[in-house]
N, C-alpha and C positions, 0 to 999 in steps of 0.2 A: 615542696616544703623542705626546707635545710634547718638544720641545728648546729649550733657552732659547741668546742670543745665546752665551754663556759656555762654552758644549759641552755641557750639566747637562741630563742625563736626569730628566725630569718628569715626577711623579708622577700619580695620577689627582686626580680635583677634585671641588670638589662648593661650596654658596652657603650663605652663611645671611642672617640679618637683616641689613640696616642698622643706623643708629643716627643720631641725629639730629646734629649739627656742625654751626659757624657759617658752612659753607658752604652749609648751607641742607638736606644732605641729611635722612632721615626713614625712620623704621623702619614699614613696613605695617602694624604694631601699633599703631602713636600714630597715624595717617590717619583721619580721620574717612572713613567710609562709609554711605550710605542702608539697606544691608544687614546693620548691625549692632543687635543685638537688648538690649533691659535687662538691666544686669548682675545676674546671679543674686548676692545677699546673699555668698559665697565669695569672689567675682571683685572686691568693691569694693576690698578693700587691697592683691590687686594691680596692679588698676589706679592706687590712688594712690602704690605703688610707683614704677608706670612712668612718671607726671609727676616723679616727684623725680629720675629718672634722667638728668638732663642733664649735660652734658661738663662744664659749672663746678661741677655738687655731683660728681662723680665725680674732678676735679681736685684740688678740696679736700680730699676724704676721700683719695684716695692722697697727696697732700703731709703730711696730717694723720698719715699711719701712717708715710711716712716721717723724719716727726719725732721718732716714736718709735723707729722701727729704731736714727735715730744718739742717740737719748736715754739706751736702754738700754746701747747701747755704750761710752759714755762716764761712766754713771752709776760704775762700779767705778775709772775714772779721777777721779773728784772725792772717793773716799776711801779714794786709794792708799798714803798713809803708813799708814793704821789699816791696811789688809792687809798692809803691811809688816811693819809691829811683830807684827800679830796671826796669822801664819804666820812668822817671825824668818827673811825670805829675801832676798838682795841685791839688787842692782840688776839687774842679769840675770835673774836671777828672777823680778822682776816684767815685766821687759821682755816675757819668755816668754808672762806671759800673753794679754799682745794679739797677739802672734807664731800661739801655739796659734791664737786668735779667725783671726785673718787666712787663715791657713794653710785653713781648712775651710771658710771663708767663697767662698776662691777656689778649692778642689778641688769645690766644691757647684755654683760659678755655672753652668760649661757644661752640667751636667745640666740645671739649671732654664733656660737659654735653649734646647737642643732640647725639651723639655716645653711652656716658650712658647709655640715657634713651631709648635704640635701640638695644644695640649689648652686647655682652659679654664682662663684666664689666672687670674680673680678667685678662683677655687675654690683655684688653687697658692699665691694669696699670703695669702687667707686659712687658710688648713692651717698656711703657715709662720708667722704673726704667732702663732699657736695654740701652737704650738710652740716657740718664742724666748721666751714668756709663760710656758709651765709653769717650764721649763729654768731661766729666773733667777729665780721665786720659790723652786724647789729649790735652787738654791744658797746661798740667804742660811742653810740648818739646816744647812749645812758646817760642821764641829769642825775647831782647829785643826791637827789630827792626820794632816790629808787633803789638804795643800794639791795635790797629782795631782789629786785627785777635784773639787778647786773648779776647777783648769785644764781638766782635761776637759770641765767644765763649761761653760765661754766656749768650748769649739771646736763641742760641741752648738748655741748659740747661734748661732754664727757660722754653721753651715748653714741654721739656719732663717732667718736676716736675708737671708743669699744670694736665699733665694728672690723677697723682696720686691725687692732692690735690681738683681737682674737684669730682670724682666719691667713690673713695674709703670711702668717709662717709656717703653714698647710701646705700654700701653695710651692713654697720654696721646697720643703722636704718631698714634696712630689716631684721635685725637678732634678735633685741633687742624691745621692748616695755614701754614704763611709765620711772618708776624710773631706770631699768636696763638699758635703753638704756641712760638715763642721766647720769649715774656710765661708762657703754663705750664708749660714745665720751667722757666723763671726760679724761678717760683715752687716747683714740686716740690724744686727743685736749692737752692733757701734752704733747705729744711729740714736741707742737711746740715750748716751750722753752725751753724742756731737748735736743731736737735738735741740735736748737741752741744754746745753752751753749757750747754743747759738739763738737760742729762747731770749739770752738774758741780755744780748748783744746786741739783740734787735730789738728788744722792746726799750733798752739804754739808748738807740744809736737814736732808733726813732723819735723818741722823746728829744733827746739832743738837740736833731736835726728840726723838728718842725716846733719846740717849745711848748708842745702838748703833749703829756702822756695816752693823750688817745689815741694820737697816730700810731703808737705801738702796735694796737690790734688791726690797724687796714691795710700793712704789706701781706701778713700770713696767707688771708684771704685768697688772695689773686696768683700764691704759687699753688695752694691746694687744690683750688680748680682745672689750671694745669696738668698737675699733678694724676688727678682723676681721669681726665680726660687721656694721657697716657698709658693708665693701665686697663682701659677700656681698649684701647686702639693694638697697645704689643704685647699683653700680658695675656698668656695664652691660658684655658683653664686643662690643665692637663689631668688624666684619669689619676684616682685616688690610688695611688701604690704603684705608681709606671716608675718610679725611680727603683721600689724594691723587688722588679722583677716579675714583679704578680700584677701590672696596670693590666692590661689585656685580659687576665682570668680572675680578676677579685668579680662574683658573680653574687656577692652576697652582702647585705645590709642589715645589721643588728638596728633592735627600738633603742630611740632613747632614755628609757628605762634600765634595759641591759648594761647599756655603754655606761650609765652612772654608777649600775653595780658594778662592775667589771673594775671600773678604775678605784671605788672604792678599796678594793680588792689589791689592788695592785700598791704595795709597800713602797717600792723604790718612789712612784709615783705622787703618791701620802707625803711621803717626809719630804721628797724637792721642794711638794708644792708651801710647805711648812719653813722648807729654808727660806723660799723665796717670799714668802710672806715675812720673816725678817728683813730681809734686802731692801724691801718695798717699804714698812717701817722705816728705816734710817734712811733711806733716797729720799722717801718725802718730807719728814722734818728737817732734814739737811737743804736739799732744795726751797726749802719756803723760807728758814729760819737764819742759816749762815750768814747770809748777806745782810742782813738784819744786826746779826750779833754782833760782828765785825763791826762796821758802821759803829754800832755806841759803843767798842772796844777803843773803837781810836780817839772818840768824844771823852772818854775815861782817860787816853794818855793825854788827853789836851791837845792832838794834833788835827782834830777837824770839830762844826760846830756841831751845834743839832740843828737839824732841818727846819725852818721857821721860814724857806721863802717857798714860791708857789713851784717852784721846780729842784727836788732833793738832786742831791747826788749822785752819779750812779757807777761812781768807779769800782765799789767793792763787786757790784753786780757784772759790768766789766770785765772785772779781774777775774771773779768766781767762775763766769761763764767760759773764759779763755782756760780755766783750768781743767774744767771737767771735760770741755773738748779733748785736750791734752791727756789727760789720765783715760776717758773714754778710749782714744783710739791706744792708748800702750796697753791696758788693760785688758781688752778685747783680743786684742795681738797678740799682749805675751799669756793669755790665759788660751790660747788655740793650739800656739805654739808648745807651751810647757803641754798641754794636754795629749796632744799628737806625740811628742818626745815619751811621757808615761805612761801611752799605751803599750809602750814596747816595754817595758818593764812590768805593768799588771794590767790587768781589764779590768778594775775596779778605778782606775785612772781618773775618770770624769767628774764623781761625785767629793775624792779624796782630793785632788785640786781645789773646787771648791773649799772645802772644808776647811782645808790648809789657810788658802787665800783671805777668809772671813775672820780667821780666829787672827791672822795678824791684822790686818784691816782695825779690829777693836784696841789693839794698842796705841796706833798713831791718831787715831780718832779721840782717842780718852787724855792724848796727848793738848789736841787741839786747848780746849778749855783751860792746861797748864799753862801753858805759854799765851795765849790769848792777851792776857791783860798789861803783857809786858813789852810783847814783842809780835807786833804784826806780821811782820814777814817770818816767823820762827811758824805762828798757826797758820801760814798759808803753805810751808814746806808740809808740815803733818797732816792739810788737806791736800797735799798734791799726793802724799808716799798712801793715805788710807783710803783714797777714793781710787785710786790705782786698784789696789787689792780688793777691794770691794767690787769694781767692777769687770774683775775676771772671770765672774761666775756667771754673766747674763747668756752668752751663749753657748756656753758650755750646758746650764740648765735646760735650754732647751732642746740639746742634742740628746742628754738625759731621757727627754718627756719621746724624741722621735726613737728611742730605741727600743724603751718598754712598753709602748702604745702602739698598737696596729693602725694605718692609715686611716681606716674605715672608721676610725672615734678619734682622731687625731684633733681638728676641729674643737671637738667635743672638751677634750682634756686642757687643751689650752685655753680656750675659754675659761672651764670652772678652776682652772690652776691661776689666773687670770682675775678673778673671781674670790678667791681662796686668799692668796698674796694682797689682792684689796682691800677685803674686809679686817684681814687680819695685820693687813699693814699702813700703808699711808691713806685708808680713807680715816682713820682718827688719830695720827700719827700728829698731822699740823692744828688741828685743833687741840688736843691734849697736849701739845706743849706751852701751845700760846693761852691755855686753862693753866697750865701751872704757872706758866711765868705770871698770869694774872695773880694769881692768888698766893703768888710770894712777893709782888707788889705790893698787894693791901695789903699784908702781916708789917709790913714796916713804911717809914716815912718815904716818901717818893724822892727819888736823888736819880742823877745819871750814870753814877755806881752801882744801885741798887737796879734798876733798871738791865744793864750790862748781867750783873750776878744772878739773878733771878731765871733770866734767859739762859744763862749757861747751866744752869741747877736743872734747868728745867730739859734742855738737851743732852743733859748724863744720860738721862736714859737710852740714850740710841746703843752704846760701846754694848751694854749687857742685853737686849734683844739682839745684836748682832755676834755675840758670841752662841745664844742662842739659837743661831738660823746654822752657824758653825756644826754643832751638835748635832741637828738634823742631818746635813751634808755626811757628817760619819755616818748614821742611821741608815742612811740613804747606800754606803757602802758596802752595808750588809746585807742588801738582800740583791742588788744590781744586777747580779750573773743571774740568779735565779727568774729573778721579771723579765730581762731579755730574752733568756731559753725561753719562757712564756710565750711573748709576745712574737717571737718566731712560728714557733709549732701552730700558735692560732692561726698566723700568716697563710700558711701552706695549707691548712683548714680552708679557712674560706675562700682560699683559690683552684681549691677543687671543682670541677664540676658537680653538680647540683645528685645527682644519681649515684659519689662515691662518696657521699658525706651518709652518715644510717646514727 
């Protein structure tokens, strides 16, 4: 019986494989040895399995699936008028739907970060990619009849995406170290607006192409299974903490009890997940509601109509989608970059970027809504300059979470961080705007001005919870040094052998 620094009763132990990372380590399996005999005609494809299993095809295929995770999700966002018309439900209504999605998404994560931090990682996210695939090709055969039955729909969904979005960035910081593993969740963390962009391109393109908004939901389908079936095949599950040196001797397992107080406990930890539950607020009203806005901004200048035949529009969605790709990958880029360039100057670098990055972010964004009514392409510059800034911080956040977390609750923390940023962010994010904009409809006579104004009244509120997630991010820089020396010193803890812990 072990006791970690923390007071946390520990569990029994037990070893597995290595895995090879660019620290040099190597699984006994890949070693060449004098005492290994020709491969029986069975053993050759898995052996050349085991050559393709390296941390950068392993990196790719999970950023690869998590492109899909946020592609699916946003695909029903790029032909949300045609479900509007095509179920006759208000703007709340449709808010609901991403609401349901969010809600299950985040009651699903802490399951899947205790199962993480327990069971076979690659096997959980491919089950969920499996899952999140059948769920939205069944929904595209929904009759207008059932619009409950299609909602229920997106909250199915939303558990299986859980399970990818909690664990598979466990696997990466198992693989990757320091500045490398900053460069691959960079990259993992770009997929969540080249995702989503490309969400909105394909649910537009597909519509397009076959004159049904349901075909939007039955491409996603057939790459996630794909998708699944790759990260079963090269995705290696490497020992928890071989990237930090201690894979081979971490010989100890906190309950999931502990691991909840632990992180409660941990400040820098607290306030991220507080920033990022602002983030997650304005990503999801912004994702559900912009292309919306837009659309009856130009109806406002007189240069398009209102939707009245069976197939709207879908250029803003288009346009929207093409942007956040854009901004996603500079964002991502120059938020690695600028990060990496300030660590050389402080070590409180990570969370002060952030910080920085948010609180301009709420200028250009609060901008949006000025120009809007005047000048379309003026609020598509102040969405291309404040979703930049805004999405600096997704992987930067969670190089944050791998540095004041020890492996062993890594899982864990992204999950309820996960979890945390849901509940307090875009699971009521799209419905409480498309509640306000309701209810500053009824306060006056229905018009397509009013309609425009009411939407815009009603997405102020993003600028001021995003300066508030700003706030945090500083919070966050005041205790940063101190949680990492933490989560070091535990490190070296539980990598003791079991008889030099007392």
């Amino acid at each position: 019986m072990c006791v970690e620094s923390d007071g946390c009763e520990i569990e029994g132990c037990g070893s597995s494989d290595e895995v090879r990372t660019l620290s040099g380590s190597m699984s006994p399996a890949l070693k060449s040895s004098p005492d290994l005999h020709p491969c029986r005609p069975g053993h050759k494809f898995r052996a050349a399995l085991l050559r393709c299993r390296s941390p950068a095809a392993a990196a790719g295929i999970l950023s690869f699936g998590n492109v899909l995770n946020y592609m699916d999700r946003y695909t029903v966002v790029g032909v949300l008028l045609d479900i509007q018309r095509h179920y006759d439900v208000s703007d709340s209504g449709m808010g609901l739907l991403q609401t349901v999605f969010i809600c299950s998404f985040m009651v699903a994560a802490p399951i899947f970060g205790y199962l993480g931090d327990r069971f076979n990682r690659k096997v959980i996210l491919s089950c969920g990619i499996f899952f999140w695939s059948i769920v939205t090709l069944s929904s595209s055969f929904i009759s207008k009849e059932y619009y409950w039955l299609f909602v229920l729909s997106r909250g199915l969904v939303g558990i299986g995406e859980s399970s990818y979005s909690s664990i598979s960035p466990t696997i990466i910081g198992d693989l990757f170290t320091n500045n490398s593993r900053t460069m691959m969740l960079s990259v993992f963390y770009l997929a969540i607006p080249l995702g989503s962009g490309l969400g909105y391109i394909l649910g537009s393109s597909a519509k397009e192409a076959a004159g049904d908004w349901h075909w939007s939901l039955r491409v996603s389908p057939v790459l996630g299974i794909t998708a699944g079936t790759l990260i079963l095949l090269f995705v290696p599950e490497p020992k928890r903490g071989s990237a930090d040196q201690m894979g081979g001797r971490i010989k100890t397992r906190t309950s999931w009890l502990c691991d909840m107080k632990a992180l409660a406990k941990n400040r820098s930890y607290v306030f991220s997940s507080l920033a990022s539950s602002a983030v997650s607020f304005a990503t999801g009203a912004f994702g559900m509601w912009i292309p919306v806005y837009l659309a009856r901004a130009q109806v406002v200048q007189k240069t398009a109509e209102p939707c009245t035949k069976e197939i709207c529009s879908s250029t803003d969605s288009l346009i929207f989608g093409a942007i956040t790709c854009v901004t996603g990958l500079l964002g991502v880029v120059i938020g690695a970059a600028t990060t990496r360039l300030c660590r050389q100057k402080t070590e409180r670098a990570d969370p002060l970027v952030c910080a920085v990055s948010m609180l301009g972010s709420a200028i250009f964004i609060c901008l949006i809504f000025v120009v809007a009514k005047k000048s379309i392409v003026g609020a598509y510059v102040c969405i291309f300059i404040g979703e930049t800034l805004l999405f600096l911080n997704w992987a930067i956040t969670a190089d944050i979470l791998m540095f004041v977390v020890i492996p062993t609750r890594r899982a864990t923390a992204v999950a309820f961080q996960s979890f945390t940023s849901h509940l307090l962010g875009d699971a009521g994010s799209p419905y409480l705007i498309g509640l306000i904009s309701d209810a500053l409809q009824q306060s006056y006579a229905t018009s397509a001005l009013w309609q425009f104004l009411s939407l815009g009244y009603a997405l102020m509120l993003c600028p001021f919870i995003i300066v508030l997630g700003g706030m945090f991010f500083l919070a966050t820089a005041l205790f940063f040094l101190d949680d990492r020396e933490k989560a070091e010193k535990q490190l070296s803890l539980v990598a003791r052998p079991p008889s030099s812990v007392k």
